[in-house]
Legacy VTK file of the C-alpha trace (Angstrom):
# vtk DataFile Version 3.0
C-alpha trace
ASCII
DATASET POLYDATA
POINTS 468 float
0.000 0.000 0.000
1.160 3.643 -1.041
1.523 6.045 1.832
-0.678 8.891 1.578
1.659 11.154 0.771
2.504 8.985 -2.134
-0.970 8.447 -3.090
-1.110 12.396 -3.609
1.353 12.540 -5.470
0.163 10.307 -7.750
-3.259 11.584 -7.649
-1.576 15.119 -8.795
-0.013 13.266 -11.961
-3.714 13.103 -12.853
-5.914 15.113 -15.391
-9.267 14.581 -13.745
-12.030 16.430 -14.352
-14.068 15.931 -11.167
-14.991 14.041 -8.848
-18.204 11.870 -6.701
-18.561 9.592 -4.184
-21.471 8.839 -5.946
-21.291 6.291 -8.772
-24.649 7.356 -10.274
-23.000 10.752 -10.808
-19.866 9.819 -12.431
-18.924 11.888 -15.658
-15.772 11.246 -17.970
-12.441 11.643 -16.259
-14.156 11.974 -12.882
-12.149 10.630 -9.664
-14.553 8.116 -7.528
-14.506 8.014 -4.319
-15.229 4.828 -2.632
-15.615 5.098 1.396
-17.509 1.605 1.585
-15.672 -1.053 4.069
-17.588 -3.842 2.382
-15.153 -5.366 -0.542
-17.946 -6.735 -2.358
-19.879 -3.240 -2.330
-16.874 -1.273 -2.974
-15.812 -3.361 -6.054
-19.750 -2.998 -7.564
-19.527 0.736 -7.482
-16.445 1.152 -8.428
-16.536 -0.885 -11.649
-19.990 1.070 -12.194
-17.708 4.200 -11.855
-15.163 2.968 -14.091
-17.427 1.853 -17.024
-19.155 5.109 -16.827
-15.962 6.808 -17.661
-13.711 7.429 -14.275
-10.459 7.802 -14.803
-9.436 6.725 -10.976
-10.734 4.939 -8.053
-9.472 6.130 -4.735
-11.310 3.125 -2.071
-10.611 2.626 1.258
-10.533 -1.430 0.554
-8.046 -2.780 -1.671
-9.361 -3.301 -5.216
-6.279 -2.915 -7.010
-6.348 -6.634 -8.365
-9.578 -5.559 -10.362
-9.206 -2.452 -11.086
-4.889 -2.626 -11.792
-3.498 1.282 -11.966
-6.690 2.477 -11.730
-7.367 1.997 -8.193
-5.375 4.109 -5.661
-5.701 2.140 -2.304
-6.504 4.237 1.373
-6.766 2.108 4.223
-7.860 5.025 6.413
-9.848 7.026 3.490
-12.132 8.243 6.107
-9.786 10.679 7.824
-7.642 11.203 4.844
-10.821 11.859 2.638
-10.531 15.956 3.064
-6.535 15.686 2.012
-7.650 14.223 -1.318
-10.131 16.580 -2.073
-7.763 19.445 -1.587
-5.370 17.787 -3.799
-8.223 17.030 -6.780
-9.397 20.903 -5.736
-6.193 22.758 -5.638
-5.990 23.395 -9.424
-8.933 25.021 -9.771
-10.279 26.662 -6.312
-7.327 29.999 -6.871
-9.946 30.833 -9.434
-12.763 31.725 -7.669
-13.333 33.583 -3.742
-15.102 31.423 -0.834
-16.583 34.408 1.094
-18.063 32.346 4.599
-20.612 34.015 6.818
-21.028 32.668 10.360
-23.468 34.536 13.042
-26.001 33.176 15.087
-28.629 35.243 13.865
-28.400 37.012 10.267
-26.122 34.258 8.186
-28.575 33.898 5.191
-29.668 37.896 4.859
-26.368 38.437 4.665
-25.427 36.311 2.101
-28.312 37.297 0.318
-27.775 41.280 0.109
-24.311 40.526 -0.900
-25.257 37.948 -3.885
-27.594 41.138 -4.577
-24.623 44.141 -4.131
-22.310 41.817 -6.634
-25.328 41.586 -9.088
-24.916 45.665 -9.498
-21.314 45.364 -10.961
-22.820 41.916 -12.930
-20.265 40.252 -10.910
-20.691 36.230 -11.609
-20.849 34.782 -8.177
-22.788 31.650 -6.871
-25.094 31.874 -3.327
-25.416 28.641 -1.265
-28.607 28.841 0.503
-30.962 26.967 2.153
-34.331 28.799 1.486
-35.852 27.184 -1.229
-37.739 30.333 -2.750
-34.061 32.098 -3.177
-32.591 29.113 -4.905
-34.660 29.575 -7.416
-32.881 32.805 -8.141
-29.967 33.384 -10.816
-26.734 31.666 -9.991
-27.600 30.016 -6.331
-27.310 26.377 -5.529
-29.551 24.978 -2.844
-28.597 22.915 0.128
-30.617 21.036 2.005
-28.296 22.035 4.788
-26.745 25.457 6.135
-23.551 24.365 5.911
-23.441 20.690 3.473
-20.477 17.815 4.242
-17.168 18.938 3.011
-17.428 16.331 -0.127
-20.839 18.252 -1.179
-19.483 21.403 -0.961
-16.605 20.624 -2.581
-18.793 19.478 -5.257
-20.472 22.639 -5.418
-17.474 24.659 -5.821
-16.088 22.523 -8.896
-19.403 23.323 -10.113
-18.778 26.802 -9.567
-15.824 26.954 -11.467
-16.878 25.353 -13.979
-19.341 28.089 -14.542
-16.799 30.470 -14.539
-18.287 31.597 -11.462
-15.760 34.023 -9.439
-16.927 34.136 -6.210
-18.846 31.724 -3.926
-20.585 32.926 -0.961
-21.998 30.203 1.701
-22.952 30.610 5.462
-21.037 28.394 8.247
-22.552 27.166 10.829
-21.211 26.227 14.274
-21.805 22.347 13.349
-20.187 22.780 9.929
-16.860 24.285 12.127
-16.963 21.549 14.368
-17.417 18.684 12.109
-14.723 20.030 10.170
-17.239 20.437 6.814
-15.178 23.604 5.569
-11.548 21.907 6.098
-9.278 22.765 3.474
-11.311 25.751 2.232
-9.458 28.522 1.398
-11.713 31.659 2.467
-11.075 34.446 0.984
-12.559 37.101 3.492
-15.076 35.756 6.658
-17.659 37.799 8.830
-19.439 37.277 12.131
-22.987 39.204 11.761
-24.537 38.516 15.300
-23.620 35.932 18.180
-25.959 35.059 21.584
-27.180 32.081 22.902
-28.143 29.040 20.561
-27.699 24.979 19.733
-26.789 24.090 23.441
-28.736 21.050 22.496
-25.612 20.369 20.054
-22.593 22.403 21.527
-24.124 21.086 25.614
-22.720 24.324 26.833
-21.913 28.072 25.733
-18.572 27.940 25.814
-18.351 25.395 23.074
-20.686 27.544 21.131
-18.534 30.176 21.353
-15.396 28.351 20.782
-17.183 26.925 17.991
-17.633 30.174 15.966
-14.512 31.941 17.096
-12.108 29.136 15.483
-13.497 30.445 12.544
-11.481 33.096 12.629
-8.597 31.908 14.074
-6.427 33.059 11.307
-5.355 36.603 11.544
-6.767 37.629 8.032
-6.947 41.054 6.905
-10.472 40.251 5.195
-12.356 39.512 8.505
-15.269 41.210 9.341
-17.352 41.267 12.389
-19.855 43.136 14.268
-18.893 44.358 17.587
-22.609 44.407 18.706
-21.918 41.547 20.494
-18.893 40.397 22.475
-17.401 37.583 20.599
-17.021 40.295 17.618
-15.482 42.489 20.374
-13.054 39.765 21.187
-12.647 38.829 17.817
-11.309 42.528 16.614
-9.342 42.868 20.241
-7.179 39.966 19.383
-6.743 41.172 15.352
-7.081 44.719 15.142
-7.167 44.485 10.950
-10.320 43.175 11.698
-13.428 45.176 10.096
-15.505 46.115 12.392
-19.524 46.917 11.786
-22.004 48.293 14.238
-25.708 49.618 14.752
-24.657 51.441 18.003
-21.147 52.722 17.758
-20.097 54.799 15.546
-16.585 54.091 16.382
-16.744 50.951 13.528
-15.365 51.084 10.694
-19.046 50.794 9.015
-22.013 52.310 10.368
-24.698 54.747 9.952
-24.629 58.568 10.770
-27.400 60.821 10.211
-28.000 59.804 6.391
-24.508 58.478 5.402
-23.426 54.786 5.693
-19.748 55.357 6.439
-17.563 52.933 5.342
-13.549 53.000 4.942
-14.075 53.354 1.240
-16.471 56.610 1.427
-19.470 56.931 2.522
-23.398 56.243 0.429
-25.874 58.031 0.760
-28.808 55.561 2.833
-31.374 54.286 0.274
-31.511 51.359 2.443
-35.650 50.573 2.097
-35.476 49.042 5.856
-34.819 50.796 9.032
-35.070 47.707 11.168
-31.584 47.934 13.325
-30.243 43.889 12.605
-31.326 44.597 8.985
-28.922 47.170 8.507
-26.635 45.232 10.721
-26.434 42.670 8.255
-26.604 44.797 5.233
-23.564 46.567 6.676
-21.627 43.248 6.840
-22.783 42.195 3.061
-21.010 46.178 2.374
-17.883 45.399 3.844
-17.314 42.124 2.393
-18.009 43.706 -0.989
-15.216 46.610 -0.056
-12.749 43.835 0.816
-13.474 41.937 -2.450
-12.691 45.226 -4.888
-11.314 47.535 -1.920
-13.887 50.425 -3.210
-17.707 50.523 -2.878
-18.425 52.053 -6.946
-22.318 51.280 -7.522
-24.357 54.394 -7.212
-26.384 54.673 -3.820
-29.532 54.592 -5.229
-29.033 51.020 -6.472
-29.963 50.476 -2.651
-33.660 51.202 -3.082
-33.969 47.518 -4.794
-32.303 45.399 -2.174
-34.774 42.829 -1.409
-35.218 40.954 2.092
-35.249 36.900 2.044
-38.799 35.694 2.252
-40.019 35.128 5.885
-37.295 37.916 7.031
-39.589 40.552 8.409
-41.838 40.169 5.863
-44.621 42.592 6.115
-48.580 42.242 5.323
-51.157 45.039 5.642
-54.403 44.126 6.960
-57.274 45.605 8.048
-57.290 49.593 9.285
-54.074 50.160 9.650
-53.127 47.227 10.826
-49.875 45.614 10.150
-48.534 41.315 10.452
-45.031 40.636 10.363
-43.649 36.877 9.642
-40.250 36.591 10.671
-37.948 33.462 10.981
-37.028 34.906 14.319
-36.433 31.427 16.351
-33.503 32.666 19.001
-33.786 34.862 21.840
-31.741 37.596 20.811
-33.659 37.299 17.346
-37.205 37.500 18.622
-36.377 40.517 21.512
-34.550 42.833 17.825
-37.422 42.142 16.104
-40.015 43.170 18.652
-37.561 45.925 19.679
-38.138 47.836 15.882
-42.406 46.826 16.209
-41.869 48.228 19.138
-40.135 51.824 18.134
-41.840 51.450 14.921
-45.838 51.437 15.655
-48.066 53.017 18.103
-50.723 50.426 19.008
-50.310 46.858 20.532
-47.868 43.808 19.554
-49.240 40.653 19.796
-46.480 37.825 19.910
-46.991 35.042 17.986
-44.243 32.043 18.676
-43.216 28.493 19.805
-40.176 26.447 20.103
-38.887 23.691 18.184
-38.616 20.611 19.509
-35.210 18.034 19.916
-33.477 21.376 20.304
-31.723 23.705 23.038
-34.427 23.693 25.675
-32.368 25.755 27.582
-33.714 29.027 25.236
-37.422 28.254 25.837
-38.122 29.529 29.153
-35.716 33.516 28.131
-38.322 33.293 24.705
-41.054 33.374 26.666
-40.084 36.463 29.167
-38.687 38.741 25.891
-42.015 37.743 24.231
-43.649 39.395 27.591
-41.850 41.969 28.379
-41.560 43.232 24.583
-45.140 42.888 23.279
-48.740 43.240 25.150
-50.227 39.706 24.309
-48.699 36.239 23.571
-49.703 33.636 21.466
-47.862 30.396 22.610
-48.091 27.375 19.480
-46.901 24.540 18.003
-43.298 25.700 15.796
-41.619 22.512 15.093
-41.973 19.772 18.115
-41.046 16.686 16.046
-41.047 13.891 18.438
-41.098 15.879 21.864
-44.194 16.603 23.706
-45.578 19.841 22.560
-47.185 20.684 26.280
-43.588 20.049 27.465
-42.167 22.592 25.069
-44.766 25.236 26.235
-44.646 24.422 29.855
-41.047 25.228 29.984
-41.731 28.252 27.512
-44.556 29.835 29.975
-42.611 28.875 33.489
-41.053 32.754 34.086
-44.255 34.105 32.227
-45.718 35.748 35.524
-48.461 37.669 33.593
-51.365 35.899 32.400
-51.702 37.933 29.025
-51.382 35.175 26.943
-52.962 31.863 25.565
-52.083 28.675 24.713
-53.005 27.599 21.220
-50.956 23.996 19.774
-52.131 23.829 16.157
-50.293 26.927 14.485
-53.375 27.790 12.142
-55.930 28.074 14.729
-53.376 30.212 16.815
-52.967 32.509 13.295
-56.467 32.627 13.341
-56.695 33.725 16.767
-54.072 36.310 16.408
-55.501 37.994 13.515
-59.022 38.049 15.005
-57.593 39.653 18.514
-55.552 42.304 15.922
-58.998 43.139 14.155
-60.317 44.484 17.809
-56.947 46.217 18.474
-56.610 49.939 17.520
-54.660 51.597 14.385
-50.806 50.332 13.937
-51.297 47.647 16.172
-48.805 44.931 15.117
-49.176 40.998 15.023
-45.871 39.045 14.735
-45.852 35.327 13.624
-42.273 34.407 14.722
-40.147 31.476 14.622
-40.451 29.560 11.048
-40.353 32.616 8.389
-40.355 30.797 5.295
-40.625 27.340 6.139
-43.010 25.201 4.046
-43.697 22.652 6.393
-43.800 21.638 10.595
-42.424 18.535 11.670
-44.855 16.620 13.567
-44.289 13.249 15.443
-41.164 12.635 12.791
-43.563 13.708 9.943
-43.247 16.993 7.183
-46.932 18.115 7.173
-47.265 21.422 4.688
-47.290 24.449 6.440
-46.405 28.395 5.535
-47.354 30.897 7.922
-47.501 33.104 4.796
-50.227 30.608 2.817
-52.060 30.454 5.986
-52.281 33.804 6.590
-53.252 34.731 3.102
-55.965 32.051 3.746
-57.483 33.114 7.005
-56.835 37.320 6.980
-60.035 37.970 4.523
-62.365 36.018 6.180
-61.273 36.974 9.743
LINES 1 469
468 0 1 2 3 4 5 6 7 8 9 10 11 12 13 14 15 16 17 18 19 20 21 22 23 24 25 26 27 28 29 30 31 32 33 34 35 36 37 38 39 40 41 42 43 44 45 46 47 48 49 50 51 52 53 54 55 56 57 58 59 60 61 62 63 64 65 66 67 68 69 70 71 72 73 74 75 76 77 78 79 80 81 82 83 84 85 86 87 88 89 90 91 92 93 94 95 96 97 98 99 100 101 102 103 104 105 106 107 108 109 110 111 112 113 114 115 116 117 118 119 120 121 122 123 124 125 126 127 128 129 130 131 132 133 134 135 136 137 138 139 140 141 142 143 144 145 146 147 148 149 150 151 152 153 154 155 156 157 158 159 160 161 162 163 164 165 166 167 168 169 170 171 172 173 174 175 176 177 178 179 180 181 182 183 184 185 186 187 188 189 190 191 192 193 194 195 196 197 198 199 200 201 202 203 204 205 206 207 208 209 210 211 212 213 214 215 216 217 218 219 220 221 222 223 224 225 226 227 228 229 230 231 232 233 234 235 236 237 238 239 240 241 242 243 244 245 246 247 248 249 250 251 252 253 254 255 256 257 258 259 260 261 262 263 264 265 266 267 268 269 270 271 272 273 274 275 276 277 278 279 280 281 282 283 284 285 286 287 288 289 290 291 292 293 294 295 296 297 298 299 300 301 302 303 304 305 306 307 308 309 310 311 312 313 314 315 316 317 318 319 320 321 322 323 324 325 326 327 328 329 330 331 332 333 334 335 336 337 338 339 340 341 342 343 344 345 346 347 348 349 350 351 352 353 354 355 356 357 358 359 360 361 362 363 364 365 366 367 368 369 370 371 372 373 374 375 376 377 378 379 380 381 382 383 384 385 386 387 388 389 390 391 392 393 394 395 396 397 398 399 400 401 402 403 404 405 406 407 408 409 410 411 412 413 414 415 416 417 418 419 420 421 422 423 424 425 426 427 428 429 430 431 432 433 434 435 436 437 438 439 440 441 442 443 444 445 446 447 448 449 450 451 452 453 454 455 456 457 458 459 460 461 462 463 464 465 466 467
């Protein structure tokens, strides 16, 4: 058996044209990538691979008697796995720019206005996302996860260069950093929008959390960018102070707003921002900075801002009856749901009515700090069903309600009735009174007892708010 040093080296002597641990997906030229432990499976796919045009099998059994020069031979492909895909990779990836975009809260809006800022200078550049109504969009991939395994994205970039694509902008998540799903990504510039409490369920404490995001900027890079509304961005730009620093509240970062200027190291823009909401801009002002770094200048005209578009389910907005106003927002963390009701809040005169649950099989430990935010930041509550999937929803609400001291809200488990409820409460509220239906945002289904059932708070609202 070839070491693995030996094995890249070889591999590098190779003109491949991609590669799949899929055999289904093989193409000419392709590398294969067998991980199976069973000889009998491996050797099936492989020679599948092979007749559909592979030019190498890399397996962690030994098929080498079947498949002669053919087959390079990995005992311990598993762990090595990452090392060969930097090695088919590294010809191609110095062609494009892997922009990553961690955060707690505002990962995919950011991702989104910059896909949108690079679309003003007809830059070519390819959004990973999540939300199915964006991936429809011009040049974005979808992924059923936030951040996919490192083969799949991997995948995705070759794809992306093969467009011709030149930059590729994805969000990392605090599982993708910990199950190493971005090694031996070369990022070209990284940013932090937002960090509070979150997957405990995952991380079992804080401090891994926090660890968790803050590796991902372990590297001293001149392209970071972070906001210091929070104090792991605070951190962050103590420890490198080339950091880029963003804020809503001090006007000390490098980008932020002042009077009506957005102030950035490049010049500042006149604001034609069409939201005022504080984590909005937040987010917005990240998606600015990483477009600085990428051509060190901002040089689209201001105005251009007037057509940035939100992600569906982000705030999204719905008039209703006299002068009344519904929000659905994806707003599913505490620090999330308390900015959101913060700008109802500062932005209408009547009442809020809260509209929210909490998913099940996740951190339990941010139930009980939803449930006092929802009270002390809006005059009625609306507890319901988000996503429970196998856990008892009365459990999920119990520990949800426990610090709720006032008794100005109700208890409704199925999600449309509780919709239904909300808007007929709004209808008896006076003018710009607000209900918010927090917590899935664009979602297109709740997971009940292990099953998808079709849901949108959107299609159910449209449903219900004319016959209300």
């Amino acid at each position: 058996m070839l070491s693995l040093t030996e094995n890249l080296s070889k591999l590098e002597g190779i003109k491949i044209t991609g590669f799949t641990d899929n055999s289904n997906f093989v193409k000419r030229d392709y590398a294969f990538i067998s991980l199976s432990k069973n000889p009998k499976e491996a050797l099936k796919y492989s020679k599948d691979a092979i007749d559909k045009g592979a030019k190498i099998v890399i397996s962690q059994v030994n098929l080498h008697e079947h498949l002669k020069d053919k087959n390079l031979f990995d005992s311990n492909l598993v762990n090595h796995k990452d090392k060969y895909l930097e090695t088919l990779f590294a010809r191609s990836k110095k062609s494009i720019k892997i922009v990553g975009i961690t955060g707690t809260n505002g990962k995919s809006s950011t991702a989104f206005f910059l896909h949108q800022l690079l679309s003003f200078k007809d830059s070519n550049a390819t959004l990973l996302t999540n939300t199915p109504e964006v991936s429809n969009l011009k040049n974005t991939q979808f992924t059923p996860l936030t951040t996919p395994d490192n083969f799949l994205l991997h995948h995705f970039l070759k794809k992306s260069i093969d467009l011709k694509r030149k930059y590729f902008l994805m969000e990392v998540s605090s599982h993708g950093i910990d199950q190493s799903r971005i090694s031996g990504l070369d990022f070209f510039a990284k940013s932090l929008t937002s960090f509070s409490k979150d997957h405990l369920d995952y991380h079992k404490n804080f401090s891994s959390y926090r660890n968790a995001k803050k590796s991902f900027f372990s590297t001293f890079d001149e392209n970071n960018i972070v906001s210091i509304d929070n104090d792991l961005g605070r951190e962050i730009h103590s420890e490198n102070k080339s950091t880029l620093t963003v804020s809503v509240n001090d006007k000390t970062a490098n980008l932020h707003l002042e009077n009506n200027l957005i102030k950035t190291p490049w010049g500042d823009l006149t604001n034609y921002l069409p939201f005022k909401s504080k984590f909005m801009i937040s987010n917005f002002l990240c998606a600015l900075g990483l477009y600085g770094k990428i051509f060190n200048e901002i040089d689209f005209e201001a105005e251009m801002l007037k057509n940035l578009k939100n992600l569906p389910g982000r705030l999204q907005k719905i008039s209703l009856f006299q002068d009344k106003i519904c929000y659905v927002d994806y707003a599913h963390t505490p620090d999330a749901l308390k900015s959101v009701l913060d700008y109802l809040r500062s932005s209408y005169k009547g009442k809020i009515i809260t509209l929210f649950g909490c998913g099940g099989e996740r951190d339990s430990s941010k139930r009980g700090d939803m449930g006092k935010i929802a009270q002390e930041k809006s005059d009625f509550q609306i507890i319901t069903n988000d996503n429970p999937r196998n856990e008892d929803p009365k459990k999920i609400v119990a520990q949800i309600v426990k610090d709720m001291h006032l008794k100005n809200f109700d208890i409704i488990f199925d999600r449309k009735e509780a919709i239904s409820e909300g808007l007929k409460k709004l209808k008896k509220l006076e003018q710009e009174s607000v209900l918010l239906i927090a917590g899935k945002g664009h979602e297109n289904f709740q997971i009940l007892k292990g099953k998808e059932i079709e849901f949108n708070d959107l299609t159910i609202l449209n449903e219900l708010k004319d016959v209300i």
